[in-house]
C-alpha positions in Angstrom: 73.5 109.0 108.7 71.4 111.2 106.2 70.7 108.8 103.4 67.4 108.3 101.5 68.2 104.5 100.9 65.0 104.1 98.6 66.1 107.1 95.8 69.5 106.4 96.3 68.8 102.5 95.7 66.8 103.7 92.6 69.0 106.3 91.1 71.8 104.0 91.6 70.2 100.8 89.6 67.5 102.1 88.0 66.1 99.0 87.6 62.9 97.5 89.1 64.7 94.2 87.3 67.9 95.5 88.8 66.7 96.3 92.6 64.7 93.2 92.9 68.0 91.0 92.1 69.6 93.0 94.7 67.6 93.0 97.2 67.2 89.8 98.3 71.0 89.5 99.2 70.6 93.1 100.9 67.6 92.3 102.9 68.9 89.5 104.5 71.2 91.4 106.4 74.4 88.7 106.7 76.3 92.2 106.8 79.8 92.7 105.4 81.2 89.2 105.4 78.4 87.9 103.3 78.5 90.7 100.8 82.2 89.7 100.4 81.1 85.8 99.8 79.9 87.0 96.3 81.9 84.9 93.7 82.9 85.2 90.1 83.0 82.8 87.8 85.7 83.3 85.6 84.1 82.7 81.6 85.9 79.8 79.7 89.2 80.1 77.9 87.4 79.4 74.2 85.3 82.8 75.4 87.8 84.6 76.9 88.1 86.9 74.4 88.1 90.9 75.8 91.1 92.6 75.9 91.1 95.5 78.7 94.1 97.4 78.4 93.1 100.5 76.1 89.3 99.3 76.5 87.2 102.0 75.1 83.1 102.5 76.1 82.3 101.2 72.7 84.3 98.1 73.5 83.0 97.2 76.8 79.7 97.6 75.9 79.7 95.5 73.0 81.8 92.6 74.7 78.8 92.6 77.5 76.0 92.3 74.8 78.1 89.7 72.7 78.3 87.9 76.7 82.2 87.9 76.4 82.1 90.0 79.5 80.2 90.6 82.5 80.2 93.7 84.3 81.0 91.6 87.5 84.4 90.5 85.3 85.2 93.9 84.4 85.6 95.4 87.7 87.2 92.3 89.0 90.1 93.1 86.2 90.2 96.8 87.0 90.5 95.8 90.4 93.5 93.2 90.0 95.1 96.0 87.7 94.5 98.5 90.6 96.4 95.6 92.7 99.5 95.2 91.2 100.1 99.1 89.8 98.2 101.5 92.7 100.9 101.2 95.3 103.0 103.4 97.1 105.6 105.4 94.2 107.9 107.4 96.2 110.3 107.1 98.6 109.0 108.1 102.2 111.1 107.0 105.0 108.9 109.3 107.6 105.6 108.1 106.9 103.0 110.0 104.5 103.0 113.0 105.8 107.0 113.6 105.6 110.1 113.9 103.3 109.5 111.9 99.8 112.1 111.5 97.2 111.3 110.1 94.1 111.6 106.5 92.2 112.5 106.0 88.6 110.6 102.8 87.5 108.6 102.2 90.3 106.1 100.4 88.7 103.4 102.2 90.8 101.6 105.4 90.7 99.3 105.7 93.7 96.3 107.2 91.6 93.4 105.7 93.4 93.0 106.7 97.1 89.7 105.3 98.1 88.1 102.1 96.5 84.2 101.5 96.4 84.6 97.8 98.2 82.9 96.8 101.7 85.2 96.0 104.2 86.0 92.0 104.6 85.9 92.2 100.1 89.1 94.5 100.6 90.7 92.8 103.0 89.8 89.3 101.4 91.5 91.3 97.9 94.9 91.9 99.5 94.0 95.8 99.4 95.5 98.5 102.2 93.2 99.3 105.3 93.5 103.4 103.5 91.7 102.1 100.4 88.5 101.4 102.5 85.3 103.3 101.4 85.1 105.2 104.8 87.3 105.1 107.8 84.3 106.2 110.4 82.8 103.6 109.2 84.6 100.3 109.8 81.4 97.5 109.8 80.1 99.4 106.6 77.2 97.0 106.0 74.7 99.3 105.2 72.5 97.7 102.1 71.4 100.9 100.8 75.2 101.7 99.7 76.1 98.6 97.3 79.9 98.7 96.5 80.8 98.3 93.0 80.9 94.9 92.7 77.4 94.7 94.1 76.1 97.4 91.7 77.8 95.4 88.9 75.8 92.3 89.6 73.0 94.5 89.3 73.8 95.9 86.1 74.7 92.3 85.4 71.0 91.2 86.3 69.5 93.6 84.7 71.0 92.8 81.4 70.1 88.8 81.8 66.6 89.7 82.2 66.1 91.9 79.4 69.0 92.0 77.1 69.4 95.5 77.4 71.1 98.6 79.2 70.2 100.8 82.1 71.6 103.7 80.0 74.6 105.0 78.1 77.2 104.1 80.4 76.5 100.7 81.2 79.3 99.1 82.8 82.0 102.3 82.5 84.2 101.8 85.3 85.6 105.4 86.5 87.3 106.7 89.0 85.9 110.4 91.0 88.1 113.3 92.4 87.9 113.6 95.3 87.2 116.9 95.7 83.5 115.5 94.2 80.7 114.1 96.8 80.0 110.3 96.6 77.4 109.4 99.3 79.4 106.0 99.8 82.6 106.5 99.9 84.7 109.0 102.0 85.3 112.8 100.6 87.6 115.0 102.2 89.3 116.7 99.2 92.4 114.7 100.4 93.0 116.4 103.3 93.2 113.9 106.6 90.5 115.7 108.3 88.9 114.2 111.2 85.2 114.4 110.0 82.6 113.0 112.2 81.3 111.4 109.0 83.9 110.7 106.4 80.9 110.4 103.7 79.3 113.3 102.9 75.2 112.9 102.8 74.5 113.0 98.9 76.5 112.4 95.6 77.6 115.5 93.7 75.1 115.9 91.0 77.8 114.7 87.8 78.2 111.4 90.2 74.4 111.3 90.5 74.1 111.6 86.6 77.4 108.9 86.4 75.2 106.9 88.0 72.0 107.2 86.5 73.4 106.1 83.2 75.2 102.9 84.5 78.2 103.4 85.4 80.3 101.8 88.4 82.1 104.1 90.7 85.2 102.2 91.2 86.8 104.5 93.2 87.9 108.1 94.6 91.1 109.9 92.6 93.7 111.0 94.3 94.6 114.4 93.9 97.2 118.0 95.0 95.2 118.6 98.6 92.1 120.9 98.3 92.5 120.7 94.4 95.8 122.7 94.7 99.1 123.4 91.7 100.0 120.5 94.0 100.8 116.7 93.6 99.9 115.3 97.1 97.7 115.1 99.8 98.0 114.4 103.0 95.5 111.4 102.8 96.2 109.9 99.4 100.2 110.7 99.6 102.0 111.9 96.8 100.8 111.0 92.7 103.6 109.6 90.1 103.3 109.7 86.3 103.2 106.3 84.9 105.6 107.4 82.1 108.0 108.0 84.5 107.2 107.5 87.9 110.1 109.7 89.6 107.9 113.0 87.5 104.9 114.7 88.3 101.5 113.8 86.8 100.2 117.2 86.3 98.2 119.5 88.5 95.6 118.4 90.9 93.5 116.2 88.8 96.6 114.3 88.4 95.6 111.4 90.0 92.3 111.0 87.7 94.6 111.4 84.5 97.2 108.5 85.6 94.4 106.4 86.5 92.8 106.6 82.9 96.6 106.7 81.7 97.6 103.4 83.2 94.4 101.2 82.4 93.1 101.3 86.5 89.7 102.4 84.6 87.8 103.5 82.2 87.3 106.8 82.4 87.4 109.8 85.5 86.0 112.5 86.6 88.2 115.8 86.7 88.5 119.5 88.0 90.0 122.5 86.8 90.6 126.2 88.1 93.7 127.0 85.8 94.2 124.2 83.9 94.2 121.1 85.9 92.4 118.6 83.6 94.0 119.7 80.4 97.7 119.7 81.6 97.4 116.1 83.5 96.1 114.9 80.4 99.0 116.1 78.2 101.0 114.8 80.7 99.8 111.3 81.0 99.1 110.8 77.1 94.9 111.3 77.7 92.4 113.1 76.5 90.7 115.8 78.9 87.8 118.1 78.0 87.4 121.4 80.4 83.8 122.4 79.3 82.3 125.5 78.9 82.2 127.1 82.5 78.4 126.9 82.5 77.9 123.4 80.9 78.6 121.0 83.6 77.3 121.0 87.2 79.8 122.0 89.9 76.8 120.9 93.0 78.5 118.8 95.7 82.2 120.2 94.7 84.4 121.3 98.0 86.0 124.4 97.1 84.6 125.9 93.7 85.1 128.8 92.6 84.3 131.1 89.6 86.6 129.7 87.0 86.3 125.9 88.2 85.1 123.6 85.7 83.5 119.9 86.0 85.0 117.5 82.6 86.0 114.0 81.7 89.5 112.2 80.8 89.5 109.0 79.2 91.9 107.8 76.7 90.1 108.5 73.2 87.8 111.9 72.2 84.5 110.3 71.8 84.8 108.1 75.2 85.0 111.6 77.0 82.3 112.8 74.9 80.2 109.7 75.6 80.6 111.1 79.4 79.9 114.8 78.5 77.0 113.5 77.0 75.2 112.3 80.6 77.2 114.8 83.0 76.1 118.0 80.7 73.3 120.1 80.9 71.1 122.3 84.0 71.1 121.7 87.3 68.7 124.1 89.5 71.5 123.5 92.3 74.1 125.5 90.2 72.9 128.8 89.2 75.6 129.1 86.8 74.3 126.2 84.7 71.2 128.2 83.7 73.1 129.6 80.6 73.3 126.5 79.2 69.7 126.0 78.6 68.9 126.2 75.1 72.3 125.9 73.8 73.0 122.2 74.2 73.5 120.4 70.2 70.8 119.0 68.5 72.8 115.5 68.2 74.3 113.8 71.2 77.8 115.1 71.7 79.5 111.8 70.5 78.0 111.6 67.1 80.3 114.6 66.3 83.9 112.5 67.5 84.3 110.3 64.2 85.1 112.7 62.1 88.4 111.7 60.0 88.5 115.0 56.8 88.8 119.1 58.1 87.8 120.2 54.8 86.4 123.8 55.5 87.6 123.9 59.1 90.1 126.8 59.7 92.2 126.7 62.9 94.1 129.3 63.9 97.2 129.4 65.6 98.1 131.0 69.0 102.0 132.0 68.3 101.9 134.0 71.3 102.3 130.7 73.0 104.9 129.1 70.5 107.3 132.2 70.2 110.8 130.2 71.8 112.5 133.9 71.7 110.2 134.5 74.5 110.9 131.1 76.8 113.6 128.8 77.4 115.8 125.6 76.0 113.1 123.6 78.4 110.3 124.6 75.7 111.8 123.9 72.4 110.6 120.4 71.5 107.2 120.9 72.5 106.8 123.6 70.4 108.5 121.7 67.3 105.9 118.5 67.8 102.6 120.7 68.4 104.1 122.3 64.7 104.4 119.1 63.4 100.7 118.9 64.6 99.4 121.5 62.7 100.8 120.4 59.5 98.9 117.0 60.2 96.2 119.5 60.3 96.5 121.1 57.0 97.2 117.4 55.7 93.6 116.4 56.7 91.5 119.5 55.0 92.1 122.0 57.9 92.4 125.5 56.8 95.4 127.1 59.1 95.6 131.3 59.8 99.1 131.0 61.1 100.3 134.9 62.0 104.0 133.3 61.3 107.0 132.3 63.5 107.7 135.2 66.2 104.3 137.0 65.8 100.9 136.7 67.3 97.1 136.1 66.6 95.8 137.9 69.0 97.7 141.0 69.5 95.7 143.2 67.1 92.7 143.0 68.9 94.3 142.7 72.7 95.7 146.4 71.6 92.1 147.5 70.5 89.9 146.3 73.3 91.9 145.6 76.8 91.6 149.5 77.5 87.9 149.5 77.1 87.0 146.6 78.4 89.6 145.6 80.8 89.2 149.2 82.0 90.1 150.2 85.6 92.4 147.3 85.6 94.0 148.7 82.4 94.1 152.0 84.4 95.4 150.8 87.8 98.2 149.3 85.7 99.4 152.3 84.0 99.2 155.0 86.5 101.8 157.3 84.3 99.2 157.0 81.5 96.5 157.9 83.9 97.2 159.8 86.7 94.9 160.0 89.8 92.2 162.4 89.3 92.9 163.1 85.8 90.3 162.7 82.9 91.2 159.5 81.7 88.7 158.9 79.0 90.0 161.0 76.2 93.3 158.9 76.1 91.1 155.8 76.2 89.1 157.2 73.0 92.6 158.0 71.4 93.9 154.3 71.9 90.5 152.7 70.5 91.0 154.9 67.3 95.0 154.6 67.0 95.7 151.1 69.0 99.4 152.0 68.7 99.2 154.3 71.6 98.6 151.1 73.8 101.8 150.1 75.1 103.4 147.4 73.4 106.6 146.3 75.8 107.6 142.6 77.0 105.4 143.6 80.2 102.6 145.1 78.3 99.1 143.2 77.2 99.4 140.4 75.0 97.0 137.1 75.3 99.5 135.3 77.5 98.7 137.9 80.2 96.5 141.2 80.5 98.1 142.3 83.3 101.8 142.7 84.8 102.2 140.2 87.7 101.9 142.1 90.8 100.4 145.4 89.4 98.2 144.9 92.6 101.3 144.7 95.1 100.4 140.8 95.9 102.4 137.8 95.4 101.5 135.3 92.7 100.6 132.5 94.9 99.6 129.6 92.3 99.8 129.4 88.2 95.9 129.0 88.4 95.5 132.6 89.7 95.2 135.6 87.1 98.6 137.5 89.0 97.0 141.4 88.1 94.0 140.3 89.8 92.3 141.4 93.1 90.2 138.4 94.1 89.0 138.1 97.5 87.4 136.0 99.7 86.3 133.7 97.3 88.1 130.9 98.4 86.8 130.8 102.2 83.6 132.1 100.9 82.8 128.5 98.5 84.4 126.2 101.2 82.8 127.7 104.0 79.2 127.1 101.9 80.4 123.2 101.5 80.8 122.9 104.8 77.6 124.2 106.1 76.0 122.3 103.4 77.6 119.0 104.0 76.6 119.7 107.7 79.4 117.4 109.4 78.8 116.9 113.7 83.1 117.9 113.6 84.2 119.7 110.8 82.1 122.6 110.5 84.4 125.6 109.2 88.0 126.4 107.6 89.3 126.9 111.0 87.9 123.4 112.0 90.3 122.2 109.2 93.2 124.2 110.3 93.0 122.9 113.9 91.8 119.4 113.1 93.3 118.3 110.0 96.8 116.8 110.0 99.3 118.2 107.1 102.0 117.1 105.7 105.8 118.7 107.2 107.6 118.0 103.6 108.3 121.6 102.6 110.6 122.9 99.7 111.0 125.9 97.4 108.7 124.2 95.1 104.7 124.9 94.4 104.1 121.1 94.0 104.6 120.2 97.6 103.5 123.1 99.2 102.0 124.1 102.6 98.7 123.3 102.8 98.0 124.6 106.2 99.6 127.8 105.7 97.4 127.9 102.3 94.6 127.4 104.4 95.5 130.4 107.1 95.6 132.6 104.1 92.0 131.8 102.4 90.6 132.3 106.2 92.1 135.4 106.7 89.3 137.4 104.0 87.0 138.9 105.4 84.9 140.0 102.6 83.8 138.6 99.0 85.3 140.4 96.1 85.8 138.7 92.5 84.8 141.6 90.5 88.5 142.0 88.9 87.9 138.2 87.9 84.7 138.9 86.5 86.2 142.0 84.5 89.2 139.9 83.3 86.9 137.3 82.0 84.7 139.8 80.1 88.0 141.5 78.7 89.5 138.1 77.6 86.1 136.8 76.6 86.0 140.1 73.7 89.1 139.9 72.1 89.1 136.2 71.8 85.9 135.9 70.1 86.1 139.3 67.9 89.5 137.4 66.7 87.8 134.7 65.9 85.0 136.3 64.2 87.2 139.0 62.3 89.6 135.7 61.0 86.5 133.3 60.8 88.0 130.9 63.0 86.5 127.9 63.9 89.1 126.6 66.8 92.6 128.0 68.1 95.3 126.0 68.4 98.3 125.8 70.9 100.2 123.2 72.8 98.5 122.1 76.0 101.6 123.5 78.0 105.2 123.8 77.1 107.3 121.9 79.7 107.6 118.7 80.4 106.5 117.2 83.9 109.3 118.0 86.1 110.8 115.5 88.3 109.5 115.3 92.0 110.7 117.9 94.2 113.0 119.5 91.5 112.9 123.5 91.4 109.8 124.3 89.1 110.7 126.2 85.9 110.4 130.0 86.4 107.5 131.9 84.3 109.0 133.2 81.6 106.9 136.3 79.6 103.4 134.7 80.8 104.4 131.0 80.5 104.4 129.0 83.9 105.6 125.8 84.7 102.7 124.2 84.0 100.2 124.5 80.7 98.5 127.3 79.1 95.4 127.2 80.7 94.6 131.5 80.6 91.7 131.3 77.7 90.0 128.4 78.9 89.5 129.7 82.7 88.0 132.2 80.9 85.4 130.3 80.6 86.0 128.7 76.8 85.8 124.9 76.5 89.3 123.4 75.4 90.5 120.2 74.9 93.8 118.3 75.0 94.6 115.6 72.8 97.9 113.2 72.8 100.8 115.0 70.2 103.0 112.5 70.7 106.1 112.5 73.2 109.7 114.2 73.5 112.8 112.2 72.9 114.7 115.0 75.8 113.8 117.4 78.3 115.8 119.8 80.0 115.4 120.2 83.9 116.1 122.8 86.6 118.1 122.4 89.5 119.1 124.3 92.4 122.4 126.6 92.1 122.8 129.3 94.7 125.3 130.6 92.0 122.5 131.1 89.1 120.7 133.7 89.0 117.6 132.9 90.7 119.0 130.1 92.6 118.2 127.5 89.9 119.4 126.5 86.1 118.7 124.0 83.4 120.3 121.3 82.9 120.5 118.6 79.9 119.3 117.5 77.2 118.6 114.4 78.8 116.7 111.6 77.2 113.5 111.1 77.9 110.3 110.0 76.6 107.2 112.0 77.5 104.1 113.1 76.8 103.3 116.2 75.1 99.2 117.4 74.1 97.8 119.6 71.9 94.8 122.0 73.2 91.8 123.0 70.7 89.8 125.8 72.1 86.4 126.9 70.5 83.6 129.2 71.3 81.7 128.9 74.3 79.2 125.8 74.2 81.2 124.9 71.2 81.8 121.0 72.1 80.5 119.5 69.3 83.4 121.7 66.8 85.9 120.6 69.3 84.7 116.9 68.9 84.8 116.9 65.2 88.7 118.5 65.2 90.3 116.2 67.6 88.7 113.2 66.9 90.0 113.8 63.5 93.3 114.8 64.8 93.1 112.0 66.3 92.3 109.3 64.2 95.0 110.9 61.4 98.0 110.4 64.1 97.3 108.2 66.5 99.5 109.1 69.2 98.1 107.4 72.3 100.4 105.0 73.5 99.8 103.2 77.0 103.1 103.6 79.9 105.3 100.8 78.9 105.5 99.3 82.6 102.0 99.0 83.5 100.9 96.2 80.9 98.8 93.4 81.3 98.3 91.4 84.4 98.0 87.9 85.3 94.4 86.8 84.6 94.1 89.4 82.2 93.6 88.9 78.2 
């Protein structure tokens, strides 16, 4: 086992305080059943006075100092809420890894898939064999890998000895994709892969920096397999939203957003390609930052990719700027982080999320995504509460360039620059505009001049989407994917570098995975339970590295955006985190519909812009699709049906421009307080 106990001991406490009250209890080496002997005493009833459901950072940390709480306490509650709400939330007669169905009011969620305890502590707990922190490693008594509850009595040390913190995030209990490295607990990306050594050697730098600043790593999140549109894995099992368990959760990250969602932590750790940390939080009434591309380090993540982006959910704005605040910044490790130097604020990222007045802030509205001529019955009511939003907007001081009902912000500039700088993609797609071998660049002159020469159909440009979906010939295979684009090899190109990096004796490459790896057989017509395996025969199939349309897409998307912005002087856009609400398990997914998919609106911000979602308030009906081999397209909505769900609003600002977002949805926030916890995951027993 590659560890290096004495830096990992260090960056882990960093306390000589803190390691010299650890150690003793480590070096005696009484193994795993004396770790789990460790005891806590419960504080009296006349001091009993922390509440933990809805617990922000600022709360916990000022219980601790006022000794209302120790860290040793907290996780204990997190853990007996993980107890009684983690469990299994669907239907499986065939095991895990076959047919589900779902369960209304199943009082469960199955978030957490892996929980930072030693061995005899989780079986003393109650806790499934699954939960344990590696399954190659059943003794797991190794002293340089505290679990949580050991770290916490180091924290907990530490702060008798001198009255202060380690760091920022001083007793923040949070939960970790598991698509991110943790050198203690197992990481496969929820696949049920057969590695030699379910731990990978070293924490992904964001855990590292997690760490560093206090924080307990309560456990791995489950997640869609490989960080897929998908809402299982073949490990963890399939995610439910605590709002209503027999719906999705989101996109991949969904089981970090439940987590926060239901009180099982603090705060997680997310990951987003196309929208995956936005649209879980919408859908699990969080917040969820997706950071500037280049802000956050994406070291020790399996499968990155270009557009993939490291952020925080926690239930308030300034909690997941608190965690911005330590995970943010340069890392030699990711090259892409170098753009970042020199452009962090001059103020910590949280001192901009109490802001309750927009006087001077003007916000501009994306109509493109709010035009219901364009979309479906299934749509409507989102759109009517993120306009509701906006006037709460104007009511606090915002300024608001609204194009009007049925037109669009963007449009002016989309027609003026996608020739030029969308170029040979703008060509490829209009090959009657542009014939082979032609001189194409006096029509591209012409259309930069007169932009009314750039076509202007349902099909054509418009922010939702540059490009027709399959201009290229190739199927759309996930909402996270840019349809017009030919990217290639980018996939097997980052997960085969994670592999040889992590260095495993068994798992060594994709077709190791493919061969070794069990999947699960539960397949329908629907993207959220899709085949893993086959996905995985597809990425190894490249044989080359090719990403330059991506790259050209971003720089085309990344120029009309911010000339927009500039020409309108807009501070922030505006639009609701995604349109339809989560769809029950298994149910057909809702078609795309003139560039709006089944899931959120996530095109500007894998563009590399930072965005942020923030609770709207919730539907009172949805409407849901069903399969009809008599509709056209197999499938039709059905309803209104009542139902009470989460919707977000997204705020999307210039790149690096964090600290604007923080001061507009903290204000947003604290003028309409729409977080409200899932009714049937209250307060335990034991638990103020």
């Amino acid at each position: 086992m590659r560890v290096r106990t004495t830096s990992v001991i260090v960056g882990l406490i960093l306390s000589a305080v803190m390691w010299a009250a650890f150690r003793p209890a480590a070096a005696r080496g009484q193994g795993a059943a004396a770790h789990s002997a460790v005891t806590v005493k419960a504080p009296t009833s006349a001091k009993w006075t922390f509440h933990l459901e809805e617990a922000t950072i600022a709360d916990i940390q000022r219980a601790i100092r006022e000794r209302r709480i120790t860290v040793t306490q907290l996780v204990r509650l997190y853990l007996g809420r993980i107890k009684a709400y983690n469990g299994v939330c669907v239907n499986q007669p065939d095991g895990i890894l076959g047919f589900v169905a779902p369960i209304k009011n199943a009082g469960q969620i199955n978030a957490l898939m892996t929980l930072n305890l030693r061995p005899a502590r989780l079986r003393a707990m109650g806790f499934d064999p699954r939960k344990a922190r590696s399954m190659t490693d059943s003794v797991d008594d190794n002293p340089a890998m505290p679990d949580a509850l050991e770290v916490a009595a180091a924290l907990d040390a530490h702060f008798r000895a001198t009255g202060g913190f380690v760091g920022p995030l001083h007793g923040v209990v949070m939960a970790i994709k598991d698509q991110y490295d943790t050198f203690d607990m197992r990481t496969t990306s929820g696949m049920n892969a057969p590695y030699a050594n379910d731990r990978p050697p070293d924490d992904a730098t964001v855990v590292k920096r997690l760490r560093d600043a206090g924080a307990i790593i309560l456990a791995k999140a489950n997640l869609g397999e490989s960080a897929s549109g998908t809402v299982r894995s073949s490990f963890g099992g399939v995610m439910c939203n605590p709002y209503d368990t027999a719906r999705i959760p989101g996109l991949s990250s969904g089981g970090s957003s439940t987590s926060v969602a239901a009180n099982l932590v603090t705060c997680s750790i997310a990951e987003s390609g196309g929208g995956s940390i936005i649209w879980p939080a919408r859908a699990s009434s969080t917040v969820g930052i997706e950071p500037t591309q280049e802000l956050v380090s994406r070291k020790g993540m399996a499968g990155m990719s270009l557009n993939t982006r490291t952020g925080p959910i926690c239930r308030t704005v300034e909690d997941v700027a608190r965690v911005l605040d330590v995970i943010a910044g340069y890392d030699e490790k990711d090259e892409q982080t170098a753009f970042s130097i020199g452009r962090s604020p001059l103020k910590p990222y949280h001192s901009f999320s109490n802001e309750k007045r927009l006087d001077g802030v003007r916000i501009g509205v994306v109509r493109e995504f709010m035009n219901k001529s364009l979309f479906t019955q299934a749509d409507s009511e989102t759109i009517d509460i993120v306009d509701r939003a906006i006037g709460d907007l104007s009511r606090i001081g915002a300024t608001i360039i609204d194009p009007g009902s049925g037109r669009a912000l963007f449009q002016p500039c989309v027609a003026r620059y996608v020739p030029v700088y969308r170029n040979k993609l703008f060509i490829r797609q209009y090959p009657q505009l542009f014939p082979q071998g032609a001189d194409h660049i006096p029509l591209l002159v012409d259309m930069f001049v007169d932009p009314s020469l750039v076509p202007n159909g349902p099909m054509d440009p418009t922010i939702r989407n540059l490009g027709r979906p399959g201009d290229t010939g190739r199927p759309v295979f996930t909402p996270a994917e840019d349809a017009s684009l030919q990217v290639v090899g980018e996939g097997k190109y980052h997960l085969s570098l994670y592999l040889r990096e992590r260095g495993d004796a068994h798992i060594r490459s994709i077709k190791d995975l493919i061969d070794k790896a069990t999947f699960y057989t539960d397949i329908r017509p629907d993207a959220r339970m899709s085949d893993r395996k086959a996905a995985l025969l597809a990425t190894d199939r490249a044989l080359t590295l090719d990403n330059a349309d991506r790259i050209l897409q971003r720089l085309a998307y990344q120029q009309i955006v911010l000339q927009c912005m500039a020409i309108q002087q807009l501070d922030v856009v505006v639009f609701p985190t995604g349109n339809i609400p989560p769809s029950i398990l298994g149910a057909p997914l809702e078609p795309t519909v003139n560039g709006r998919d089944a899931s959120n609106w996530g095109i500007l911000g894998r563009q590399g812009f930072p965005v942020i979602s923030v609770p709207a308030g919730f539907t009172t009906e949805v409407f849901d699709r069903v399969r009809d081999s008599a509709a056209r397209g197999g499938t039709r909505l059905v309803g209104p049906t009542p139902a009470a769900l989460p919707v977000g609003i997204s705020f999307l600002a210039r790149p690096f421009g964090e600290p604007t977002l923080f001061k507009i949805a903290s204000a947003y926030e604290a003028a309409t307080k729409h977080r409200a916890p899932p009714r049937d995951f209250g307060p335990v027993p034991g638990e103020s």
